[in-house]
N, C-alpha and C positions, 0 to 999 in steps of 0.2 A: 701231330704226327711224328715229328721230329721225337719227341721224348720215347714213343713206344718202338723206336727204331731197335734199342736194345734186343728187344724176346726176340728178335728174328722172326715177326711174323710178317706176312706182305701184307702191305698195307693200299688200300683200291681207295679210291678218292670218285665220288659223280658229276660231272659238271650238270649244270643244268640245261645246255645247248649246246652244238658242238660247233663253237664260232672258237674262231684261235683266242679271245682276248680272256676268254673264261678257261680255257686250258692250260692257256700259259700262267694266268695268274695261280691258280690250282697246283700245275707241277713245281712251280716254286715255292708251295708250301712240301713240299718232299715226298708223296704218297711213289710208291713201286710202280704205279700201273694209273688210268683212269679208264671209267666210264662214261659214256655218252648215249646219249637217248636221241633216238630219230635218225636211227645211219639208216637211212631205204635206197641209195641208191649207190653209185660209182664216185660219184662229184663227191659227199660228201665225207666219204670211206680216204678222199683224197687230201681233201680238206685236214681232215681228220690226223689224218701220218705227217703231213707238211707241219701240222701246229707242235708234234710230237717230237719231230728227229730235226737235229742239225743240221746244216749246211753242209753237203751238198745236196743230202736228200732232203730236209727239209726247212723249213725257216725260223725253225725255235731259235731264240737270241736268248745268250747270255749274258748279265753286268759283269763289271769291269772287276771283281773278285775274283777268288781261285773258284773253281768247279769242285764238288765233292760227290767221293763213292762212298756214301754211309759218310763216318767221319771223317774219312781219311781225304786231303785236300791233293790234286791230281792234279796234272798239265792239261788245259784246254784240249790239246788236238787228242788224249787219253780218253777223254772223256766222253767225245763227239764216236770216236770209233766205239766206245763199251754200248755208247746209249743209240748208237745206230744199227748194231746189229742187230 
C-alpha cells in the first residue's frame, strides 16, 4: 500500500471482522479508509469508530515513532486531530 501512495489514489483495505485487533493491525499497514463486513447493528458501528479514531474518541494506539501524513512525519497531537475529524 505504502508504494502506491504516490498516484494519489485512495487506497481501501477489508478486514475480515470487525474486532479492533484486525483493524488496527490493517491501518498500520497505511490504506485511507477500511472496510468491514457484519456492521448490523449500533454496538458494532461503535466498536468499529473506537478501533479507528484516537483518544479521546477512540482507542486506536500509536508506537513510540513519529505519526505520518502520506510521507511527511507530523506531531502526535497533529495527527490525532487530522485522523479524527
Amino acid at each position: 500500500m505504502i508504494a502506491a501512495q504516490p498516484s494519489g489514489i485512495p487506497m481501501y483495505a477489508r478486514v475480515s471482522d470487525a474486532t479492533y485487533t484486525l483493524i488496527a493491525r490493517m491501518l498500520d499497514s497505511g490504506p485511507d479508509g477500511i472496510m468491514t463486513p457484519r456492521v448490523e447493528d449500533k454496538a458494532t458501528v461503535e466498536e468499529v469508530v473506537a478501533a479507528v479514531k484516537y483518544p479521546p474518541i477512540g482507542r486506536r494506539g500509536w508506537g513510540l515513532s513519529s505519526l505520518h501524513l502520506g510521507e511527511t512525519p507530523v506531531l502526535i497531537a497533529d495527527a490525532v486531530q487530522h485522523f479524527n475529524t
